[in-house]
LUMTI-156578 format. One record per residue: x, y, z of N, C-alpha, C, O in turn; residue in one letter. Coordinates in pm, whole numbers, plus 50000, padded with zeros to 5 digits. Atoms other than C-alpha are relative to their C-alpha. Layout:
<pts>
XYZXYZXYZXYZA ...
</pts>
This chain:
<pts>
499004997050101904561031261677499464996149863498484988749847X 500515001850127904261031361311500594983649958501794981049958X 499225008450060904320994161166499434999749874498485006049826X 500555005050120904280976560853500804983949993501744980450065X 499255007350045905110944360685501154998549949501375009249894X 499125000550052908140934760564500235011049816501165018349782X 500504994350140907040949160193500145013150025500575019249927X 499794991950008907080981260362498375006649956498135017850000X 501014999549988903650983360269499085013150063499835018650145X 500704996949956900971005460373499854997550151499264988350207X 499415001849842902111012160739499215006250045498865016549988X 500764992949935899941021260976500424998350183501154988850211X 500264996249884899771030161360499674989150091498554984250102X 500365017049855900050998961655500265005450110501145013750136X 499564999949800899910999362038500754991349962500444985049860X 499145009550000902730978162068500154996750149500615005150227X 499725005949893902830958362359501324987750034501064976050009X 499425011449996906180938362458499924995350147499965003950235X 500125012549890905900911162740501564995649998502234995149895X 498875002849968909090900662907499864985850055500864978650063X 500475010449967907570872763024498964991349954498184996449873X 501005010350094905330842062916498515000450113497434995450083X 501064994949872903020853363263499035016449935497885020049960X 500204988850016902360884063140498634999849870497545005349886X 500945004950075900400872462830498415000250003497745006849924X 501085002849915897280862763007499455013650000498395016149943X 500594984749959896790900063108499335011349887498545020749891X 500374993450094896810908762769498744996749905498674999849786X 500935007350061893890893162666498705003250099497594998950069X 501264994349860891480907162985499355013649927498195015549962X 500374988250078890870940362759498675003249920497854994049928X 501445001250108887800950662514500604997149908500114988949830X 498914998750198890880955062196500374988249983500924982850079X 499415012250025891620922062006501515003649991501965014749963X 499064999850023894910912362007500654996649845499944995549745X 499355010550066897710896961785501704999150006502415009150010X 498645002349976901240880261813500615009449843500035011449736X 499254996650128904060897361576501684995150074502264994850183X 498535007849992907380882061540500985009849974500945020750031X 498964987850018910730899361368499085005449872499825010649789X 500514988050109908340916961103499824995049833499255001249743X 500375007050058908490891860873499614996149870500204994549763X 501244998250095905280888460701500215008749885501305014649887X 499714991250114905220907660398499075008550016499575019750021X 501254995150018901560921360410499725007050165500515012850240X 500414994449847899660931360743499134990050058498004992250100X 500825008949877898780897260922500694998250147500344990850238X 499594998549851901110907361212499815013050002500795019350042X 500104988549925899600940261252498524999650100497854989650125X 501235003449912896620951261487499935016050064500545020250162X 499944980649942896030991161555500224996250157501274997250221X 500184999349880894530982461887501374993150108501994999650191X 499035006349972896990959462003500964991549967500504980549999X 499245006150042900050942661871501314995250081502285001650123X 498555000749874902410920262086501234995049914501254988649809X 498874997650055905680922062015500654990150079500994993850192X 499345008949973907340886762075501264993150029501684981750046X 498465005050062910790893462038500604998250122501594991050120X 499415006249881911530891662417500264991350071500844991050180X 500225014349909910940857862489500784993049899500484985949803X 499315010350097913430844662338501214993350069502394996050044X 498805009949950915380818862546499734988949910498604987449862X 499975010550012916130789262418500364989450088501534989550124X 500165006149859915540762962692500524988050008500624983450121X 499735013849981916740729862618500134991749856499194989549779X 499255007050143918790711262317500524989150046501454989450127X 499465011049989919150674262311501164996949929500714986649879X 499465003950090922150668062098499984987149943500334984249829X 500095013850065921550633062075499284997449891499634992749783X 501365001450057918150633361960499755014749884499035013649786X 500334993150096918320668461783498625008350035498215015549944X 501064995549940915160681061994500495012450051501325012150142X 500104987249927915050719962062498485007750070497425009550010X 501124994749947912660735562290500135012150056500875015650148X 499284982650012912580772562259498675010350024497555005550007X 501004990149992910370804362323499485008249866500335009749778X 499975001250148908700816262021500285012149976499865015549865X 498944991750119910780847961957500724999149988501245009549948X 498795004250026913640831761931500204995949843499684985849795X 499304999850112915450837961580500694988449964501614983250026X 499525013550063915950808061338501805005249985502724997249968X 498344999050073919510823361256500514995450181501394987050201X 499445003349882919870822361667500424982550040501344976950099X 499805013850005919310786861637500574992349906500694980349929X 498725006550114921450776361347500894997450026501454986550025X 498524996049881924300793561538500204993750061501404991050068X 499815010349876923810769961810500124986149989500654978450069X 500225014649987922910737861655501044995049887501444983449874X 499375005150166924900737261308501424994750047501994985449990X 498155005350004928690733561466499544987250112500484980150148X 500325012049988926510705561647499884987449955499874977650030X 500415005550078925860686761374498535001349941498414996249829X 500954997550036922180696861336499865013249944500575023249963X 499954989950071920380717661090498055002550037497394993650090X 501465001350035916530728761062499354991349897499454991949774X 500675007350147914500704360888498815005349872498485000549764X 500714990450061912230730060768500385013549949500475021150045X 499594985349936913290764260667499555010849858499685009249736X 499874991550083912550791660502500565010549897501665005849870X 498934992750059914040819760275500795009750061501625016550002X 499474989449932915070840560530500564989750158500154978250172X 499405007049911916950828360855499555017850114499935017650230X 500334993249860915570863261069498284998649980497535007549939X 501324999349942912200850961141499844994550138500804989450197X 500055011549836910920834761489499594991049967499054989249857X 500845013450002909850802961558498145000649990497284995149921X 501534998550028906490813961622499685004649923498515001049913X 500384992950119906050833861330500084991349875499304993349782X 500065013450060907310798761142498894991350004498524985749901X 500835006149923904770782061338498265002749906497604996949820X 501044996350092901890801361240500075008149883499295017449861X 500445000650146902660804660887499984987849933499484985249823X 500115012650018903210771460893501344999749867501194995649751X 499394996450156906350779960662500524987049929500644976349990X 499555013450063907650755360379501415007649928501835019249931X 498644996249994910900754560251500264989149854499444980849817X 499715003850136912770742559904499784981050006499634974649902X 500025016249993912560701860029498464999750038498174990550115X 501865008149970908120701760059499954990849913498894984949935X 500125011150041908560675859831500194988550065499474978950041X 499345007749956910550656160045499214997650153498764987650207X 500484999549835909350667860401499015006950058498765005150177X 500934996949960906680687460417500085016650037501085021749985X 499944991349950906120720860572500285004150154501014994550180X 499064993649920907290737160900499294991250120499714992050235X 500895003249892904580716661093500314981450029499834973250107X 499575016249980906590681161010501165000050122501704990150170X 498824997649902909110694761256499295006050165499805008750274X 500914994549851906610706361536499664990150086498504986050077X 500635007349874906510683361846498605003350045497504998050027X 501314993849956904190702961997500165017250057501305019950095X 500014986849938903690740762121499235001650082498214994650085X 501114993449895902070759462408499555013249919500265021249858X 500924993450024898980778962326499575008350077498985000850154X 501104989649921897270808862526498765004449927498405015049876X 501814997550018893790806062447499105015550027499555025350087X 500324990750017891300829862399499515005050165499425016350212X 500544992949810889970826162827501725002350062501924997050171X 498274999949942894110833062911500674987550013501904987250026X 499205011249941894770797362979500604994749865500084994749753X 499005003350062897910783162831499664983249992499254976650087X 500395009150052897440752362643501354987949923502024992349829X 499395004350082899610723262529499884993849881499884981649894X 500515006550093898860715062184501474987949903502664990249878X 499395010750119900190682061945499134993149923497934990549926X 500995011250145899390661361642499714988850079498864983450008X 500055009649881899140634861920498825001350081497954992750087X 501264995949877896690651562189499135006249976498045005050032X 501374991550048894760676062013500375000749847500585011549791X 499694991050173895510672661617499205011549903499565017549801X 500714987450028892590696861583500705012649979501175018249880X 499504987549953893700724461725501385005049932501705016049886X 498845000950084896970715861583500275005149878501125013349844X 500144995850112896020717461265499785015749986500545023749931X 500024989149994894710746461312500805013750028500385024249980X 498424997949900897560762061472501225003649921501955013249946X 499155002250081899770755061216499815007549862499355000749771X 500544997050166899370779860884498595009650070497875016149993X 501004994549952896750794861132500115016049999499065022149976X 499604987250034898330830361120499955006650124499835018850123X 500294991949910898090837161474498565004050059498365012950142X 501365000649994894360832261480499454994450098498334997150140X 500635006049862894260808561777500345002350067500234992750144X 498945004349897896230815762003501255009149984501715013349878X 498774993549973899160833662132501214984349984500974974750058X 499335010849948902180806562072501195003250080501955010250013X 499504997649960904260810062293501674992250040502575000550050X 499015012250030907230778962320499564988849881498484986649825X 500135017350116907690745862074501174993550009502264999150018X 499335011150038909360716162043500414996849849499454995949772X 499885002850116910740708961739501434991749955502604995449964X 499155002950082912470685561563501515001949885501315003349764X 498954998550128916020688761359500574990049936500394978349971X 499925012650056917380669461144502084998949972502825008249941X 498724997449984921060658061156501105000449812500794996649699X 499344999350128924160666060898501204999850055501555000950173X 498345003749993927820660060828500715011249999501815011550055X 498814991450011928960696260718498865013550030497815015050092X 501084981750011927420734060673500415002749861500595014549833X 500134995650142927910729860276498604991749980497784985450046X 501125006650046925680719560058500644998349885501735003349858X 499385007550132925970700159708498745004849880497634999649871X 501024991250080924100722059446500534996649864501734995549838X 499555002650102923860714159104498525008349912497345007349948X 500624991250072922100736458867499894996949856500804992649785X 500765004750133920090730958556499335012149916498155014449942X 500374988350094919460759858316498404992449909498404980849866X 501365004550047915720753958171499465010149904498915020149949X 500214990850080915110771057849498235005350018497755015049959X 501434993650078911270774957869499164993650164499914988450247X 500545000049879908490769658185499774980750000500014973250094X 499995018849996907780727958058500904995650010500814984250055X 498725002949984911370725258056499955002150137499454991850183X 499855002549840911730733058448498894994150068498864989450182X 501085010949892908770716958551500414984049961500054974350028X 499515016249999910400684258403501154999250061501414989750135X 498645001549856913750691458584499144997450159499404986750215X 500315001449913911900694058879499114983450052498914977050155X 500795014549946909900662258834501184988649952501114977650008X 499245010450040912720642258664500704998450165500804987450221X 499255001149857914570651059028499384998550118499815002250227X 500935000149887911810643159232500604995250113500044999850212X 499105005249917914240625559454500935010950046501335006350153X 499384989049971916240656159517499715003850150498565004650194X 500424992649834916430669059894498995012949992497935015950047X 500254981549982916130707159798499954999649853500704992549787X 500374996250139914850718059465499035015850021498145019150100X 500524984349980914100756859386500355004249903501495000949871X 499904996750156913580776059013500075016950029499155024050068X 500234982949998914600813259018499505000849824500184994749741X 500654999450133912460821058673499875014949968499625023850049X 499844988150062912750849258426498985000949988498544990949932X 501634996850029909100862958417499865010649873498895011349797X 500354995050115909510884458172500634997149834500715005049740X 499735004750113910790862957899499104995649904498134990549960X 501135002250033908660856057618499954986149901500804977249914X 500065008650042907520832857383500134985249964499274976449965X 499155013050013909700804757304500954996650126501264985650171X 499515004049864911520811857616499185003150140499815002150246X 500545001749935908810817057823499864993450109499544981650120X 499635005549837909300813358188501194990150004501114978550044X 498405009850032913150799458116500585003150137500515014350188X 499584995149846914830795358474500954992050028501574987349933X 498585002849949917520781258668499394990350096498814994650196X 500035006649869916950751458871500214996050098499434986650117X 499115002349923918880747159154499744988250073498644989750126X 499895010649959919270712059301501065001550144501965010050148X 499054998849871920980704559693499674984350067498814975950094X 499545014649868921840676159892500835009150134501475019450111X 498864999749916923690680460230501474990449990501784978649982X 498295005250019927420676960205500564987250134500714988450256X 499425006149920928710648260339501534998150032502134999649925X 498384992849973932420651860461500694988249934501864988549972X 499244999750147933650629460162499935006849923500935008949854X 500154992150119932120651359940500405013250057499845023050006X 499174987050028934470680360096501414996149996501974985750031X 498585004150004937880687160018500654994850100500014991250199X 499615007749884940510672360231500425007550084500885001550182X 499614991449945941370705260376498895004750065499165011150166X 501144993249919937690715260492499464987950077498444990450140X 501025008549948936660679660632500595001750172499735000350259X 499794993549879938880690660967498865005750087498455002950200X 501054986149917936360718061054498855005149867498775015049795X 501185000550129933030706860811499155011750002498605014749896X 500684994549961931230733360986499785017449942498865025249916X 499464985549993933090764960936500044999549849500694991749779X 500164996250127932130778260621500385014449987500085018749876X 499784984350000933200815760673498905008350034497715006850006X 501364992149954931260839960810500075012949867500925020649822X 500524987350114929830863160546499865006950069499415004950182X 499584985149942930640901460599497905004849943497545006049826X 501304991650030926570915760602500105009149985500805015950061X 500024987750059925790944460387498685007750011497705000250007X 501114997249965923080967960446499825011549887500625019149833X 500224989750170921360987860151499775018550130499005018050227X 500054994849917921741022260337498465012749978497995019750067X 501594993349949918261041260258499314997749867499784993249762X 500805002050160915621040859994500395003249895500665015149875X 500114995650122916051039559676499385002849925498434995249911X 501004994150064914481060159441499114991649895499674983249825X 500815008650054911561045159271499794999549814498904997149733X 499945001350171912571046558913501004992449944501144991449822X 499435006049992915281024258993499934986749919500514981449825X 500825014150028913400994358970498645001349884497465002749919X 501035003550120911450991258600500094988849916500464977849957X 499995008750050911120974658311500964993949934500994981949907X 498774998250035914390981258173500924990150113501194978550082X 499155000849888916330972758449499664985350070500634978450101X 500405012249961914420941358581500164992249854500174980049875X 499515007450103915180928958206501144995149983501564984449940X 498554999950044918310935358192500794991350106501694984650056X 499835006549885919110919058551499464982849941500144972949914X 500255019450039916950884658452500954995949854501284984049859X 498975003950130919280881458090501204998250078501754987350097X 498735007049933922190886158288500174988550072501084980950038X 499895007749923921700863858543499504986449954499704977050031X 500615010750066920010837258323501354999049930501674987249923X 499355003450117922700838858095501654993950055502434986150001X 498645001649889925780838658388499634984150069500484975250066X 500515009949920923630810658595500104985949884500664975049899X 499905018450093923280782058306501624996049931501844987849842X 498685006050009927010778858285500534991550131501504984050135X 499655005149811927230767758681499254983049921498384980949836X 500955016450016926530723858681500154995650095499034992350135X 500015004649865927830710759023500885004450057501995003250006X 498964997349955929570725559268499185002250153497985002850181X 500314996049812929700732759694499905015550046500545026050052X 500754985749962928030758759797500115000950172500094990450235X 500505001349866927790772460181498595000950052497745005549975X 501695002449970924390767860364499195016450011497975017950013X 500734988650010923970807860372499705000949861498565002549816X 500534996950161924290810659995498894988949939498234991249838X 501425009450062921680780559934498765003650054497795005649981X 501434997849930918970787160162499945015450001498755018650003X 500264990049931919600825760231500435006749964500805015650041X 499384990250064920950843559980499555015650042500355021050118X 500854985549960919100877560043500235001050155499915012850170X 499604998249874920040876360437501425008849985501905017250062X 498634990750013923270889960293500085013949970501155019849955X 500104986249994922130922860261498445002550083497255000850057X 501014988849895920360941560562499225009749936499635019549875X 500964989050016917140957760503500014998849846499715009349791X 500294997650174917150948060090499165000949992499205004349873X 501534988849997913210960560120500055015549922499315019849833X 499584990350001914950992660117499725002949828499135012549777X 499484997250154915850986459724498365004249915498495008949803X 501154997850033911920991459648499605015249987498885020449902X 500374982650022911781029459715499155000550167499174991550251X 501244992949915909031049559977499024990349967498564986650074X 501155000250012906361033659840499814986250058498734982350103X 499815013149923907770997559970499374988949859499174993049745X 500365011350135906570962059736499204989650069499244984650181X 500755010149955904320939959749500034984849921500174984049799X 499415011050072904780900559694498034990649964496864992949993X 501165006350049902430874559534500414988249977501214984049893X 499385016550018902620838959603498844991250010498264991150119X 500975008749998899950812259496500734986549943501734986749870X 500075011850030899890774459457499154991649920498054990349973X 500835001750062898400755459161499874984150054500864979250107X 499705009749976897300721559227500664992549836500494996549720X 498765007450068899840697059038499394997649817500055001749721X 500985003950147897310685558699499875011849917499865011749794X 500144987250076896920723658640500635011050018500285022750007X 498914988050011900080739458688500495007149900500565019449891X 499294995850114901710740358378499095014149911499615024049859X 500614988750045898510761658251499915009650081500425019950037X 500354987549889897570784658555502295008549959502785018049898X 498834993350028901360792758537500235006049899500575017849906X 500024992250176901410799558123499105011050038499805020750008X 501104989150008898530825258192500695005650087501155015750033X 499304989149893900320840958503501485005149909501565016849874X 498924992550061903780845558323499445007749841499885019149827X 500444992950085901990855757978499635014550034500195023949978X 500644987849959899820884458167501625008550056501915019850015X 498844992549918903320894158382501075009149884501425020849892X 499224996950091905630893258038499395013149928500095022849900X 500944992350069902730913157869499735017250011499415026349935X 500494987449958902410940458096501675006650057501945018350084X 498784988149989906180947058167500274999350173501165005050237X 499704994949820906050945858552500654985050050500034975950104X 499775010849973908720920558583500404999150141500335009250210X 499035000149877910470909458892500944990050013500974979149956X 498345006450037913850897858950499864992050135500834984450143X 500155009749949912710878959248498924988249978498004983750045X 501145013550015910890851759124500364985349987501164979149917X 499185015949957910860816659281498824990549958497614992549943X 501525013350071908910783559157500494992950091501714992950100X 499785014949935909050755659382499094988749987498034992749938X 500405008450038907720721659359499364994750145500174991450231X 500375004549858905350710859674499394986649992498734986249888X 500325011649985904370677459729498594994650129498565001550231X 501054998349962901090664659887499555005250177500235002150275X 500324994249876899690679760190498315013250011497895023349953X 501604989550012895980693360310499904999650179500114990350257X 500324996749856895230707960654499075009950004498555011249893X 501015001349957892690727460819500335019949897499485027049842X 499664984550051894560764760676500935001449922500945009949832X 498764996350072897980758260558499965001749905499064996049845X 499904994650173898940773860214500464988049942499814989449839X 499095009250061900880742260078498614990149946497764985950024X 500615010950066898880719059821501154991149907502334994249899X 498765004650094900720695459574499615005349889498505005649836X 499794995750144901520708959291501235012049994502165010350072X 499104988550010903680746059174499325009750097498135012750114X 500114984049924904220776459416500905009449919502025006049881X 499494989250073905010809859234499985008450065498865012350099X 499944991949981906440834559377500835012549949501825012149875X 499544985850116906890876859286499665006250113499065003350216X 499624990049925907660905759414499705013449914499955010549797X 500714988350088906340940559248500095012550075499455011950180X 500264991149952906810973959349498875002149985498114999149893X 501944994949964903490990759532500225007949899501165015449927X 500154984650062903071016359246498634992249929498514980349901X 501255001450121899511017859035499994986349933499534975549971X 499825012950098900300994658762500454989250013500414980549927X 499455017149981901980965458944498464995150098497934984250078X 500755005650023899180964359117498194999549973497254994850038X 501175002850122896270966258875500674983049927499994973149899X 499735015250002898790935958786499224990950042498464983249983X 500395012649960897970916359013498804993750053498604982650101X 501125003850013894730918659027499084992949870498004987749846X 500255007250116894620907758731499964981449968499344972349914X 499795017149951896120876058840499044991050059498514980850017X 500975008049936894060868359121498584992049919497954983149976X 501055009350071891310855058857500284988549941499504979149926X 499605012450074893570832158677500314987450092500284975550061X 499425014249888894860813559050498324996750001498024984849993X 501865004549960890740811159096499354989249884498434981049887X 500805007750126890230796958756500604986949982500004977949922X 499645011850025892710770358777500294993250116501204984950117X 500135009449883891980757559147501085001150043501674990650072X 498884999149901895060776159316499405007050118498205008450144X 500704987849890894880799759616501885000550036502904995449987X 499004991450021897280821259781500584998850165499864994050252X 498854998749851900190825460120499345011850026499305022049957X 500334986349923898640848360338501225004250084501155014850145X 498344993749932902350853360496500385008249867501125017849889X 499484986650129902990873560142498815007549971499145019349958X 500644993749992899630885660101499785014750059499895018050177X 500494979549976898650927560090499155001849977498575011050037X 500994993950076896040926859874498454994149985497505000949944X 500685007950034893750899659864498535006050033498695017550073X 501124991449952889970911259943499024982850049499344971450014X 500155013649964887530885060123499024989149896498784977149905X 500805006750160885380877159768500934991649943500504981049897X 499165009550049888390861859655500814988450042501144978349980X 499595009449932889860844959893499074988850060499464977250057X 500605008249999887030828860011499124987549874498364978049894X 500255006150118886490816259637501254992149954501224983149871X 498685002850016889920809159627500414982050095500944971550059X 499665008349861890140787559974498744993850039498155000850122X 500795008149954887420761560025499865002850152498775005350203X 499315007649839888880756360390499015015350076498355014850180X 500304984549932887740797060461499154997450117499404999850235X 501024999549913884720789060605499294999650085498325005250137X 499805010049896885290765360805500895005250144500725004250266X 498774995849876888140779061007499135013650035498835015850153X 501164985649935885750814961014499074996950117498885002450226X 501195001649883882940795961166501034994950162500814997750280X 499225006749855885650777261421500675011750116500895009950236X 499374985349941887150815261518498765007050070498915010250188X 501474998949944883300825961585499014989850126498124991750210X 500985008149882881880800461794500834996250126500254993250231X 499334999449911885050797261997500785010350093501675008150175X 499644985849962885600833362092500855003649952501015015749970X 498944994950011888830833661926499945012749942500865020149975X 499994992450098887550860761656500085008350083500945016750062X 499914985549923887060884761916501235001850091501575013250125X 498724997949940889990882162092501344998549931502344998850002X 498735004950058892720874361837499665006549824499025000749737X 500514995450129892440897161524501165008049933501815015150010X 499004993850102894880911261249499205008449873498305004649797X 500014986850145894590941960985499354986449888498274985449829X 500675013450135894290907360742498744992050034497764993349960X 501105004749928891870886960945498825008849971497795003149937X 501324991649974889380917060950500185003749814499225009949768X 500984994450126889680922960540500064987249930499834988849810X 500175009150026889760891060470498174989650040497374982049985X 501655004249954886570884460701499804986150076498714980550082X 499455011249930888140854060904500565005750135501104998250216X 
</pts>
């Protein structure tokens, strides 16, 4: 069948193989065609695709065993983070990790190793990983932890599907009082202005900057900071602490087919960041529910759609912390400059962390979103020299474009994990559309 990334992207042609079973696996790996795992679709780019073969994970999705005491779930890895919210939240538990979206799998979490608005606080998706089972590149199923093998682990983690089929995990949650949250919002006229909200609140649980990219000069990169705690059931009224849980179920909306690609310009992505900059810095503290903090965009089905035919492609790099404030001035200058704004653009603040692949360094993550047409990206190629010049590199879970001259100039770590995929057979048995133009 025809896939693509989430982005919509440059779709091409997969065997799709789904497995009903965690037995079945094994078999798929006896072949000449490399494989690779794909989750709910995810990715933005094409590191869950694979012409020859692409397994399709979404069947294994029991969830096997929830401690409530302890907060320990042990689940199959296509099992849907929203499936597990559902189950654990009117528990009292929440994910301690999570991303911007609530329909991904665990395994697709796993190996992107995803991070979430609190990496200051907690880290990325791999502080919550007990341990997972692995299917190796000879079929045999493997139990890996930071404990028994932190190698492999590491590897594993942010690995992209490179080692290994994952197939179950353990993971950690972390407990709470309600299903609100306590959001307090900070309007930031200019890009040094939100990078000092963000560091004045370094103590903050959840911290996340939606930023006007195409603002200029004096207000240059002016954004919205959003601040969160979990609600504790004093801090709800006296009418919701009954039933802390039940926050209403939001009615999902689905954008119903493409929209035409003239929709989305320069006009229109202007006019959207003024408004919403200008509506947003009147908000200062108030209770929010846990879909509208973490997951705003879950509320409309298929919003991809709003991109057109040609689909969009995103762009997310990390500067380290000493040389953010500049690598960032040069990325929003070039963005403001050329007009190709986007109305999704997120800054977050990551805090220290180095492993063997994962994307997360300390310092700023920037992320954008660009319709595929010509000129967005000649954009962003434009970019890729400035993350190189000021010692960032880039999320291969949003990655489309990257080529392997850059990334390996980009990513110290490349080389390392290449030679470890080569001498352990994995390269030949475990390969993605990205993997092969990347050269890893």
């Amino acid at each position: 069948m025809k896939l693509s990334g989430w982005g919509r992207y440059s779709p091409v042609d997969c065997r799709v193989l789904t497995p009903r079973a965690e037995a079945e696996l094994a078999g798929y790996l006896q072949g000449e065609d490399p494989v690779i795992a794909r989750g709910n679709g995810r990715a933005y780019g094409d590191p869950a695709l694979n012409e020859a073969a692409t397994i399709s994970m979404r069947r294994l999705d029991r969830m096997i065993s929830f401690d409530p005491a302890t907060g320990v779930l042990v689940a199959q890895a296509g099992v849907l983070l929203a499936d597990v919210i559902s189950s654990v939240l009117p528990q009292g538990w929440f994910p301690l990790v999570t991303p911007g979206t609530r329909f991904v799998t665990l395994g697709g979490m796993a190996a992107s190793d995803v991070h979430g608005k609190n990496h200051h606080v907690h880290g990325s998706f791999r502080a919550s990983v007990l341990w997972l089972d692995l299917v190796e590149a000879d079929g045999q199923t493997r139990r890996v932890s930071p404990e028994a093998t932190p190698e492999l682990f590491d590897q594993t983690l942010g690995g992209m599907g490179l080692t290994g089929l994952i197939t179950r995990l353990a993971i950690q949650l972390t407990r709470v009082e309600s299903g609100w949250i306590r959001q307090e919002t900070i309007a930031a006229p200019n890009l040094k202005a939100a990078i000092n909200a963000f560091e004045d609140n370094a103590g903050a649980t959840y911290s996340v900057a939606w930023i006007d990219c195409l603002a200029r000069g004096a207000d240059l990169g002016r954004s919205l900071v959003m601040l969160g705690e979990h609600a504790c059931l004093e801090d709800l009224p006296r009418t919701r602490r009954r039933r802390p849980f039940a926050t209403g179920r939001k009615a999902l909306r689905k954008v119903p087919f493409l929209f035409p690609g003239f929709v989305l310009n320069r006009w229109t992505v202007r006019a959207f960041n003024r408004l919403y900059y200008w509506k947003g810095r009147k908000a200062t503290s108030e209770l929010v529910d846990w879909e509208s903090y973490f997951y705003p965009l879950d509320s409309i089905l298929e919003w991809n759609r709003i991109y057109g035919r040609r689909g969009f492609v995103q762009f997310q790099c990390v500067f380290p912390l000493a040389r953010s404030e500049a690598g960032l001035t040069q990325l929003l200058q070039q963005i403001s400059e050329a007009g190709e704004g986007s109305f999704l653009a997120v800054l977050k603040r990551f805090g220290p962390q180095e492993s063997a692949f994962s994307f997360p360094m300390e310092g700023y993550t920037l992320a954008l979103d660009f319709p595929a047409r010509p000129r967005s990206i000649a954009l962003l190629k434009r970019l890729f020299p400035i993350v190189r010049d000021h010692g960032g590199r880039f999320y291969l879970a949003k990655d489309a474009l990257l080529d392997a001259e850059m990334f390996f100039e980009t990513d110290g770590r490349a080389p390392d994990f290449a030679t470890m995929r080569t001498e352990t057979g994995r390269k030949d048995v475990f390969s993605s559309r990205q993997s092969r133009r990347l050269g890893i």
